[in-house]
N, C-alpha and C positions, 0 to 999 in steps of 0.2 A: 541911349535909349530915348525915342521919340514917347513925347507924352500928350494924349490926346484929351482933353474937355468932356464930358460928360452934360451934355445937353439935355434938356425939357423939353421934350418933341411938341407935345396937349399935356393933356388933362391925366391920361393914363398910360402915358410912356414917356421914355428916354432914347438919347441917342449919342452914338458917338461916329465921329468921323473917322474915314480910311485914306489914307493916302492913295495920292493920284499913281505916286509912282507905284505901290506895290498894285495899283489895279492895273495898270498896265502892262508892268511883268504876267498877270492872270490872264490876260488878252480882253481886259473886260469894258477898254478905251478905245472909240477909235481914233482917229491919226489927227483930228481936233480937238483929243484928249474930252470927248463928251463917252459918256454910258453907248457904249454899243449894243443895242437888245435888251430883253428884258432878264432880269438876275432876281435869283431867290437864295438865300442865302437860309440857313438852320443855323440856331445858337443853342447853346447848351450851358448849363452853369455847372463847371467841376466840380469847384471847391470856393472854400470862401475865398471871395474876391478875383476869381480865376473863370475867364468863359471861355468857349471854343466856339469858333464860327467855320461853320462848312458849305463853302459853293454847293449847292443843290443844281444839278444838270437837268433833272425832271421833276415835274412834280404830276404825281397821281391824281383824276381827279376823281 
């Protein structure tokens, strides 16, 4: 199990890092392994200590 850092983005957030390889497997790399396009991602918090992140394809405006 990969264990990732819990980072202090500012003042009123946090961040954690995603692996290049599983963005990849998403197609979310292109072929110089940079962010291809723009991604929006929705998080959710299940349960204690438990989040779900979901690729959003559209967002409404």
């Amino acid at each position: 199990m990969a264990l990732n850092k819990l980072r202090k983005l500012d003042q009123n957030s946090a961040g954690v890092t995603l692996p290049k390889d599983d963005l990849r497997v998403e197609g979310l790399l292109d072929e110089d392994g940079e962010i291809d396009g723009e991604h929006h991602i929705h998080i959710r918090h299940i349960d204690n200590g438990e989040w779900a992140l979901e690729l959003v394809e559209e967002i409404d405006a």
